[in-house]
N, C-alpha and C positions, 0 to 999 in steps of 0.2 A: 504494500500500500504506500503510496505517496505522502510526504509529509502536507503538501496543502489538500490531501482530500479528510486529514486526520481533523486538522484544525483550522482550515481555509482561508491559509497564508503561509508564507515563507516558499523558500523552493523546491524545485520536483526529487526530493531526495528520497532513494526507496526506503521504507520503514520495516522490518521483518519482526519486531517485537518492539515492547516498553519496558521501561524499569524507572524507579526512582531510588532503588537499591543499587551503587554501581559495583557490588560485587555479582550482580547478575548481570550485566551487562556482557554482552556477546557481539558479533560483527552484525552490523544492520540495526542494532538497540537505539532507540528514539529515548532520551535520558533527560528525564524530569530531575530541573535541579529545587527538588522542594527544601523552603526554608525552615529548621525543625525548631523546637523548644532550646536543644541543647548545641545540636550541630545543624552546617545549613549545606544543604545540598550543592551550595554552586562552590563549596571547599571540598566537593569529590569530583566535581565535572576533570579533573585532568588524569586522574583514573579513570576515569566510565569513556574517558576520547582513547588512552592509552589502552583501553581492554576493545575497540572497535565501534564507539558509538558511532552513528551517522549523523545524530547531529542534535541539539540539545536546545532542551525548552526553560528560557531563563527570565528572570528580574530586569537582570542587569548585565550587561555586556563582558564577555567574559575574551573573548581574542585567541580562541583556543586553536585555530585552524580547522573547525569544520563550523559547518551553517548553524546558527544559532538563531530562533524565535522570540524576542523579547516579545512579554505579554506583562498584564498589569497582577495577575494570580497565578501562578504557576499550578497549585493545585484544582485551581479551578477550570484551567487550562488541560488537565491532567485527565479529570475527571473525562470532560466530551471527548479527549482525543481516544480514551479508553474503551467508551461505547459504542465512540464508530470504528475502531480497530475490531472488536470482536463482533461487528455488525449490527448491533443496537440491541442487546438483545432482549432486554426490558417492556420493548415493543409488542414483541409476542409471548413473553410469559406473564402469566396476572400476577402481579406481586402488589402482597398486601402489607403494607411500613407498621410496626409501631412501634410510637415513643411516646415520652413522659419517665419521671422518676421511678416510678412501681408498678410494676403490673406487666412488664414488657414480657419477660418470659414465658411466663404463664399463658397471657394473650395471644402470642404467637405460637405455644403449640395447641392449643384453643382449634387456634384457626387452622391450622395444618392440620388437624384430627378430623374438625368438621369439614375440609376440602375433598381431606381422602375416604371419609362418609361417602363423599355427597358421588364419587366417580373419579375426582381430577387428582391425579397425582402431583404430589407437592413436595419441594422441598423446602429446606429452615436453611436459616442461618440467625445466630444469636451468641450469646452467652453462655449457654453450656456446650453446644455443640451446631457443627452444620452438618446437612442433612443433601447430599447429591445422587440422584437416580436411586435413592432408597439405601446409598451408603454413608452412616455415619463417619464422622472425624472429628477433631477438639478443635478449637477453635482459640486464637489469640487474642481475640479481644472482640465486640459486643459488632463492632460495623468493620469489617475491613476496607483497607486503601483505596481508592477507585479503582486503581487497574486489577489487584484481584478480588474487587467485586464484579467489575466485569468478565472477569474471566472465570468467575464461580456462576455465574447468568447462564452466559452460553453452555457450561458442562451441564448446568440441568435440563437446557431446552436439548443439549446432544443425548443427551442419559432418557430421555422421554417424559423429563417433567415438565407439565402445563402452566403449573402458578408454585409460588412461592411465597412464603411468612416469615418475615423479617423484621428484627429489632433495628430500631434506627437509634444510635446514642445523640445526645446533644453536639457530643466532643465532631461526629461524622458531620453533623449539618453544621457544624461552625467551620470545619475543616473542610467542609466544601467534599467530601468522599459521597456523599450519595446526590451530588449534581449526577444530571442524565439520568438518571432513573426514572421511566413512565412508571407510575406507582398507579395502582389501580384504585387503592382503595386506602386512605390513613388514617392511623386511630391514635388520637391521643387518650392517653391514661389517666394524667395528672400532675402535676408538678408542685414538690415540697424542698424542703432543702436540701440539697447537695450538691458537688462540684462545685461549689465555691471555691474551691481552691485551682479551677480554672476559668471560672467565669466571674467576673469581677461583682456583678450584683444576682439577685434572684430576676430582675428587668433584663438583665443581660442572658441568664438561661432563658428565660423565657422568651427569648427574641430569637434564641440559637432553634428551639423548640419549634418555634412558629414558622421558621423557613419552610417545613412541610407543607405544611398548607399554602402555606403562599407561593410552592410551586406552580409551574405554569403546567408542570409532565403531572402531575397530584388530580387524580381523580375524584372519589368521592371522599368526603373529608366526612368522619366520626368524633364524638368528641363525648368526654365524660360530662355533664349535666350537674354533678353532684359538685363536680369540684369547682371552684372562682375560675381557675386559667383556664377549664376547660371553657367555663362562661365567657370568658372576655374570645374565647377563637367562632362560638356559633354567634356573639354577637355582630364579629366582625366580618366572617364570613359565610357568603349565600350558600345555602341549603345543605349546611349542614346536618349530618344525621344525628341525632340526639340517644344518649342510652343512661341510665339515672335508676334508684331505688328510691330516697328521697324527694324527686321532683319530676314531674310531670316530663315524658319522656318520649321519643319515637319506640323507644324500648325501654321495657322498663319493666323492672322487678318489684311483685310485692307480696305480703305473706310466705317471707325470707326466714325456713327455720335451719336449724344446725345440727348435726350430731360428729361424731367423732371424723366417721370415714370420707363427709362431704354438705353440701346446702341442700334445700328443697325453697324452690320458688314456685310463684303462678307467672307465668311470661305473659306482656301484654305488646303484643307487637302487631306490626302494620299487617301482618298473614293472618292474627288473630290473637286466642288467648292458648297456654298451654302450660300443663304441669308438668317442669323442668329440675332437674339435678346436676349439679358439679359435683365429681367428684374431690372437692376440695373444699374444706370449711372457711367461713369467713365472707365478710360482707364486700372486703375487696376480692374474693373471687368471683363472689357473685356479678361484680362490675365487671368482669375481666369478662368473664363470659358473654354477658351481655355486647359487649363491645365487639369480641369477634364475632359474636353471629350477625350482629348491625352489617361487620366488613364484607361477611362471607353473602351474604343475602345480596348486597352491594352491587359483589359481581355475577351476581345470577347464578351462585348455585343455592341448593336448596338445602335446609336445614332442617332436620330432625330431634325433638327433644330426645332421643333415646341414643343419636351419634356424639349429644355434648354426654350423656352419661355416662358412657362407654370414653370418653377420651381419656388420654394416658396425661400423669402426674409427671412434673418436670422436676428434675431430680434438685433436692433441695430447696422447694418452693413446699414450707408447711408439710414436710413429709416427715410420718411419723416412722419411728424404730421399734416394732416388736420382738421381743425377745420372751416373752410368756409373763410378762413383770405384771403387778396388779396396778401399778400407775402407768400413765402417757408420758412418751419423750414424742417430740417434733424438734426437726429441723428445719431449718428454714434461714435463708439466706440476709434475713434485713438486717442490713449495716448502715441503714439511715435512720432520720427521727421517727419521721412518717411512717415508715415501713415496720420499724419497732412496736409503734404505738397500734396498728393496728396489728401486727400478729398477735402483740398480747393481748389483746380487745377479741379476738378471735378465739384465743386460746381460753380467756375466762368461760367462755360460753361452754367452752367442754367440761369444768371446771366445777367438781363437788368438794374437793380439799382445796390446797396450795398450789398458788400456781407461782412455780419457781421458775426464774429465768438465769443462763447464762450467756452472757453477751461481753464486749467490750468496742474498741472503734480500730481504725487501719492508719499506722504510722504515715506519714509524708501526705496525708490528704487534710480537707476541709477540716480545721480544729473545733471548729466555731459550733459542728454540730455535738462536741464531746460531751459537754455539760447535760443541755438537751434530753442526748440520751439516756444520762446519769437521771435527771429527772422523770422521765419517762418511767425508765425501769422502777424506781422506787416509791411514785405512784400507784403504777397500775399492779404490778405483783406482790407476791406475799414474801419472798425471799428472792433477792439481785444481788448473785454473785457475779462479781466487776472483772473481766479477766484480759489474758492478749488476745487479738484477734488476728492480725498482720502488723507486728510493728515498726517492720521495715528498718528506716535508719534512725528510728525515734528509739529512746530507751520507754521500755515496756510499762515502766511503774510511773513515767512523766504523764503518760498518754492516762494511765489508769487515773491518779490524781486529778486531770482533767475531767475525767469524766464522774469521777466523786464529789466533784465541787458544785455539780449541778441538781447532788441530794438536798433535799429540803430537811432543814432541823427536827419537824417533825413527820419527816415520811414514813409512810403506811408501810414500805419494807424494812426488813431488817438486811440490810446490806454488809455483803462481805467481801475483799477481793481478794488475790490469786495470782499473778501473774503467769502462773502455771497453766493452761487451759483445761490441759489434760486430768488435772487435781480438780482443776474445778467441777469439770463435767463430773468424774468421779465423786466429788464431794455433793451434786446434786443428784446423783443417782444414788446414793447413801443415804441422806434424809429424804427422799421422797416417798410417799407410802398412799396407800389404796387413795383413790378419787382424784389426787394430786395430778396436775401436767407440769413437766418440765419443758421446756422452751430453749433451745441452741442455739441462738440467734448469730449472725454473721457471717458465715461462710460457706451455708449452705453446700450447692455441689463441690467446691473446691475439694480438691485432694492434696493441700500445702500450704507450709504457714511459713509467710516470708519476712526475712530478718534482713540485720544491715548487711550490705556486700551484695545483695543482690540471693543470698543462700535458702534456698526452699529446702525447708525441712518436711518429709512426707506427710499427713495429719488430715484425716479424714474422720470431719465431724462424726458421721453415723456409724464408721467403724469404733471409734473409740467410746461412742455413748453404747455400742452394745455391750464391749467388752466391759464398760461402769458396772451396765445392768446386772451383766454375768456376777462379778465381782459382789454388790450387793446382796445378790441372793446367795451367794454363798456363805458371807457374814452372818447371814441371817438364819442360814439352815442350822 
């Protein structure tokens, strides 16, 4: 492919791949010099010329000896030359976006459950995993780069999938990584605080958020009802599709009850009325579902209350660890305020004894939610054991501290910390007894807990809460 048919300008130079990586750079590589946080791309362009690029898409004038594109966004740049390098392929697969703070997960495989219900083979891409021609893989991070999201597009329309469900993060729509995307259908969630330690205010995420919508490629826009930002996006934009329990809805839930394994609602939507199940407890999943059947309905497949019952648990999202114990352990991944506040609000509902939580916050991010969460937890539970979660290059008892300072004098918990995580869980699966839920808050699927230096130590929440469990019953025998 030619370089002016990629980006339509500069000269007829042949293009045979992209990179913005230049140790992938090969002979024919069209070399995005993106500017990074840490390093900037146009301090590798004489590498990426030296390993064969053809010719490089820049800021600023670099004099390297082959053809160079000055544009005003390199990533944005990066983006369309990526879609139409692998033929657009967005075009013809139905891809359904969702973003917002909480709820992504879940919603997306929502929607991928109900697509493959309905006939249409789907794949994922997210946060725990992406999902191509029905072959799973992990995944590095929540939205990847433009070029290998365009080049994860086309292996699913080559693999035989139809449409796709995809988490979009803020960090992707600030980074300009999901320009050129026809999105078929987009669903916001919610928006509460986090990344702040990338985005300078809650205005500023909330702007990075809003890009979806105000795509020009953004199809039908969805939007949560319950929530204010969701309010401020059906204000501002036409015909938006509404989904809500508390407030009058295009969807909308109500006579929302709970038991351990999932919800029971009456669905009232524009097909009709229906008596519906998630299997997943909690009034944010009840939203979450609502929201993908609003997307899925969207793009004209058809939905069945008995395909959302039947859909599968996203691993770490409120999943519970049996081991034959006479109380509840859940895990569950919320490492924010919002997302804390409602698991444990969830988890009360299960909730004939104590409801014990362990939790803590992630080194080198947003500090500001640390207190917060301290508050949260010794509100809402009966025991908040304070522990690490990822402390990165923070010392683990500075973070903890932070998040202690946000207990109120007379909070309703009795709070204890840990630095240990492993002690902790263990210490919550020791006193916990019949009626009791325990609560694993933070790490959900991860399988690692990362210190300073970059050093991942293996730690897998649900593994170690069984092994607690084990452990307790055997003190007890």
């Amino acid at each position: 492919m030619m370089l002016r048919e990629l980006l339509g300008d500069g000269p007829g130079v042949a293009v045979t791949g992209l990179a913005f990586d230049n140790r992938e750079v090969a002979p024919g590589t069209l070399f995005f010099c993106v500017p990074g946080f840490t390093r900037d791309g146009h301090d590798f362009a004489p590498d990426a010329v030296a390993r064969g690029a053809a010719a490089l898409v820049v800021e600023r004038p670099l004099g390297l000896g082959v053809p160079e594109l000055v544009v005003d966004d390199v990533r944005a740049a990066m983006a369309r030359a990526a879609a139409r390098f692998y033929g657009d392929p967005t075009a013809a697969l139905t891809v359904i976006g969702v973003t917002g703070t909480n709820g992504k997960t879940t919603t997306a495989y929502l929607t991928r459950a109900l697509l493959e219900a309905s006939g249409r083979r789907c794949g994922l891409l997210g946060t725990v995993k992406s999902v191509v021609g029905g072959r799973e893989s992990k995944t590095a991070r929540t939205t990847p780069e433009a070029i290998d999201l365009q080049r994860t597009f086309r292996a699913m329309l080559d693999a035989g999938d139809t449409a796709c469900a995809m988490e979009i993060s803020s960090h992707a729509l600030e980074l300009r990584r999901a320009d050129a995307i026809h999105v078929a259908a987009a669903i916001f969630t919610n928006l509460n605080q986090d990344h702040l330690d990338f985005h300078p205010t809650m205005e500023d995420y909330f702007q990075a958020k809003r890009r979806l919508f105000a795509s020009e490629l953004t199809g039908a826009r969805i939007a949560n009802a319950d929530d204010a930002y969701g309010r401020r996006l059906i204000d501002e934009f036409e015909d938006v599709v509404t989904f809500a329990i508390d407030r009058e809805a295009a969807y909308r839930a109500v006579d929302v009850r709970f038991d351990g394994t999932g919800s029971d609602f009456r669905a009232l939507t524009p097909d009709g009325e229906f008596e519906a199940r998630v299997p997943l407890p909690g009034r944010f999943n009840v939203l979450n579902a609502l929201g993908a059947w609003a997307a899925v309905r969207a793009v004209g497949a058809p939905v069945s209350p008995s395909s959302l019952r039947d859909a599968g648990v996203a691993p770490g999202r409120f999943e519970p660890v049996d081991a034959g114990q006479p109380f509840s352990v859940v895990v569950d991944y919320a490492h924010k305020p919002d997302a804390l506040e409602q698991v444990l609000r969830a988890a009360r509902e299960l909730c004939s004894g104590r409801l014990i939580v362990v939790f803590g916050a992630g080194g080198d991010r947003d500090r500001g939610k640390r207190p917060v969460m301290g508050e949260i937890a010794a509100r809402l539970a009966d025991v908040a054991l304070i522990t690490s979660d990822n402390p990165r290059s923070e010392a683990p008892e500075a973070i903890i501290d932070e998040i202690a300072a946000g207990v109120a004098p007379d909070a309703h918990a009795v709070v204890e910390r840990d630095a240990d995580r492993r002690a902790s869980i263990f210490r919550a699966a020791a006193m916990a007894a019949a009626g009791d839920v325990v609560v694993i808050a933070g790490k959900g699927h991860e399988q690692g807990q990362e210190f300073a230096g970059g050093r991942v130590e293996p730690f897998d929440d649900k593994a170690v809460a069984r092994e607690a469990i084990e452990a307790a019953a055997r003190s007890r025998a």
